[in-house]
N, C-alpha and C positions, 0 to 999 in steps of 0.2 A: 105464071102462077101469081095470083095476088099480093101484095103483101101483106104482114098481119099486119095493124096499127100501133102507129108508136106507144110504147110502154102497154102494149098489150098481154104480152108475156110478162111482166108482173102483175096486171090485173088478174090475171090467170091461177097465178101462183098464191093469190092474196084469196083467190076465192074459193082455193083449194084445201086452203088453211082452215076456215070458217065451215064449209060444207058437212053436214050428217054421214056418215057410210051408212051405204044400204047392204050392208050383210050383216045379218040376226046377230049374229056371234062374235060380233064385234062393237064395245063400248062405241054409239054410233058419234060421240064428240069427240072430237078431235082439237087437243086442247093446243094453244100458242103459246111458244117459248117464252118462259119469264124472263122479264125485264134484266136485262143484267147490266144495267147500268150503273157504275158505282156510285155508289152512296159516300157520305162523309164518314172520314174514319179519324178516331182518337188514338191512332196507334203511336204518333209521331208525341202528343202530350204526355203518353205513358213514359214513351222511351227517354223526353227527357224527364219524366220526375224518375225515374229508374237511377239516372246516372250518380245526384248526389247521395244515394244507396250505396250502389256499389262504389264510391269510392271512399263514403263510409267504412264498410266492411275489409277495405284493402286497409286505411289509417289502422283499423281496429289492427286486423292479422298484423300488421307492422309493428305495432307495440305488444303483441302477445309476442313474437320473436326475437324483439329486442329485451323483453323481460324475461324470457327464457334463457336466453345468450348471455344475460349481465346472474345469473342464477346460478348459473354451469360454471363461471368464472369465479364467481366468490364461492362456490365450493368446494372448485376445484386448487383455489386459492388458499383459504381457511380450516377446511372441513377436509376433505379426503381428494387422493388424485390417487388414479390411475399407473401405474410405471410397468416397464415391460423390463422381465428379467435376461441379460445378454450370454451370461455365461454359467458355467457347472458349479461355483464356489460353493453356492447355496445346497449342492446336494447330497440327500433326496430329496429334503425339504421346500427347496423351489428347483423346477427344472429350467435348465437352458444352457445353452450352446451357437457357438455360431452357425448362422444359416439356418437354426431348427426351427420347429415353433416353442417360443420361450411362456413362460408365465409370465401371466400381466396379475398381478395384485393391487388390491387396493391400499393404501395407505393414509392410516388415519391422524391429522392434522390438528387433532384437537387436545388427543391423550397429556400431549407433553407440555401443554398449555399452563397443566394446573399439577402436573407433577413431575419426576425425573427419569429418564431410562432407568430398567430393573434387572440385574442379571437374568438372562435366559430371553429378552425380548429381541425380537427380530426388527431390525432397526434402516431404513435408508436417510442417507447422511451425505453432505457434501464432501469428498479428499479435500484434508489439509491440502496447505499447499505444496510439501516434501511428497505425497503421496499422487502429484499431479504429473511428476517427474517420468517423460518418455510418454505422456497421453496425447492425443491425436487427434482432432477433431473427427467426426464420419459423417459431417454433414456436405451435402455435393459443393463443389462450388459457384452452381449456375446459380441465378438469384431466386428463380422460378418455384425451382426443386427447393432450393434451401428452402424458401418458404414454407413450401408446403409438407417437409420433412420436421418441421419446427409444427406446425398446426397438429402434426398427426402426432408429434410427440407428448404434446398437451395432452395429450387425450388415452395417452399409453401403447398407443399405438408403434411407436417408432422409440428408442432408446434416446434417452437427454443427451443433450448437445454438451454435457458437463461430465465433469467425475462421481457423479449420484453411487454410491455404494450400497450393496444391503451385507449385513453381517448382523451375525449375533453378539448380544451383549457376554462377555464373560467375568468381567469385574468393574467397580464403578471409582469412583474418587474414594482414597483412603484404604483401598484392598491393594494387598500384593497378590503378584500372578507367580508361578515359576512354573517350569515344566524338567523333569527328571528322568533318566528310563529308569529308576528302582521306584519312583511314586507316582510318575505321570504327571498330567497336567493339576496342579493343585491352585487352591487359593488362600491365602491365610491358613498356607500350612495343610489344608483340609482339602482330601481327591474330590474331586467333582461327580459327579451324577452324569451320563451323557447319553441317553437312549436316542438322540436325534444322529450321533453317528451312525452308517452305514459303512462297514468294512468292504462293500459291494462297489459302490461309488469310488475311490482311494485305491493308493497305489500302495500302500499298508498294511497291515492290520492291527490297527491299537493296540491289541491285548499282547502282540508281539514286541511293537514300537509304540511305545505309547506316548510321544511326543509328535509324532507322525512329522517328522521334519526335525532340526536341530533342539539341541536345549538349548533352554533361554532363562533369560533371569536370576535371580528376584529382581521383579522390576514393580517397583510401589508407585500403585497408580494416581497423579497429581489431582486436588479437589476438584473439580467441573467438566473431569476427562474421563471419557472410557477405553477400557480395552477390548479389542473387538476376534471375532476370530469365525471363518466361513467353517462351517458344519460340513465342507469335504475338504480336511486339512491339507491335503497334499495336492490339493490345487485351487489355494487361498492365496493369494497376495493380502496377507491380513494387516494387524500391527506386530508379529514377528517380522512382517517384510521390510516395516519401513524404524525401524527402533534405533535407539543410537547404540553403538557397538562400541568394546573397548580392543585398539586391533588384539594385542596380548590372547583376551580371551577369545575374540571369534577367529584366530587362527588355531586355537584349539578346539574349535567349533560350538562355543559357547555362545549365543550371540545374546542383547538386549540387556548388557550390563550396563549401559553409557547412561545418556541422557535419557529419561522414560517421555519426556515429551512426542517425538517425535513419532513413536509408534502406537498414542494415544491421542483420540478424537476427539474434540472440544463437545462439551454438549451443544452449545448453541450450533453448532454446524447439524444436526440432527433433526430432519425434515418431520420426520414424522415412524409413525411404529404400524410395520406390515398386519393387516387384520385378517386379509382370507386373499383366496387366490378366484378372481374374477373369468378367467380365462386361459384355457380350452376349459369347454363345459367336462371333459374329462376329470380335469382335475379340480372340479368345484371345492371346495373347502376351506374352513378356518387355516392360517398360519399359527400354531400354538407357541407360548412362551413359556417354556419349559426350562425353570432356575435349574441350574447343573450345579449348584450350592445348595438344594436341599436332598437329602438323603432319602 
């Protein structure tokens, strides 16, 4: 058999490209594949003008973060912070307990700026230092956790690494307190108003015992101090708990005759004044201050 000619079979194929169809019903041109050879492209110019953009926009988002961050801290600094409540003292009026889920409230930072606690305000405060007596640290002691037990505490999330207390105000600098079972808890002589106790909460019931725990006093409260007392009396470590005692009378069960210092909180120690309860959305709501000295 012959052979075809060199580069025959492309000439073949080239001519096959070009040639008309002779069938009616077929567009008889037969068109050749466009050019695909690449062309110049600006892709690589765009991408670098692209870059000092986008790391424009990272600079920007960096300092929208860091001015949110320096925001959050002098609020929560100045203005209001967040705290998480640990135990039952507060109740009804704040819930918690260990292991439960507690109330986180807000606490406003600015109130006492420009004025002074007021009988019936719900109060978080730092313990004196007699009322710091048998406390405990609960922060872990890896460095990791602590940290981040400490970050979340900022934020109300986790309970202060401190004696942070909430209590109600009950009398201020220049009132006397006493508590009696023939008058009850009095002030300057005068019974109290108490609708925030709950007989439900307590191992009492005032109207029975209306000291809900020993009697105490008169104990005349020093000028710049308050006297405090947890709205579920029978399971408050208050300022009955930490009062100076004369032994004579509290081995007759009198206690808070001694020194009044001890069982009264300095105002400067006084963070700030509870305003509403931020969490569980259950328990949305204002904290009320409700003076138990007006009638």
């Amino acid at each position: 058999m012959e052979s075809a000619p060199r580069g025959g079979k492309h000439r073949a194929d080239y001519s096959h490209a070009v040639t008309k169809s002779t069938d009616p019903g077929v567009d008889s041109t037969v068109h050749q594949p466009a050019d695909t050879t690449a062309l110049p492209t600006t892709t690589g110019r765009h991408a670098k003008t692209d870059e000092p953009k986008k790391r424009g926009a990272l600079r920007e988002a960096a300092i929208l973060v860091t001015i949110a961050v320096v925001l959050y801290y002098v609020m929560l600094t100045f203005v209001a912070r967040p705290y998480l409540i640990p135990s039952e003292s507060m109740e009804p009026t704040l819930h918690g307990c260990t292991g439960c889920t507690g109330d986180r409230i807000m606490v406003d930072k600015l109130t006492y700026r420009f004025g002074s606690p007021q009988p019936g305000d719900v109060i978080v405060f730092k313990g004196p230092p007699n009322w710091n007596i048998g406390y405990k640290s609960i922060r872990s002691k890896n460095t990791a956790v602590r940290w981040v037990q400490n970050a979340l505490s900022f934020v109300g999330f986790v309970p202060p690494d401190e004696n942070d207390l909430v209590k109600r105000v009950i009398a201020v600098g220049g009132q006397t307190v006493e508590c009696r079972a023939d008058t009850g808890l009095t002030v300057d002589n005068k019974p109290l108003n108490q609708p925030f106790l709950d007989p439900a909460t307590m191992m009492a019931d005032p109207k029975i015992y209306p000291c809900l725990g020993n009697e105490f006093g008169p104990v005349k409260v020093p000028d710049g101090r308050l006297w405090v007392m947890g709205d579920n009396r029978t399971h408050s470590a208050d300022s009955r708990a930490h009062c100076g005692n004369i032994p004579a009378d509290a081995q007759r069960g009198l206690l808070c005759t001694g020194d009044p210092n001890p069982g009264t909180v300095p105002v400067d120690n006084v963070i700030g004044k509870a305003r509403f309860i931020a969490w569980p959305p259950s328990r949305w709501g204002g904290v009320h201050a409700v003076n138990p000295q007006t009638q």
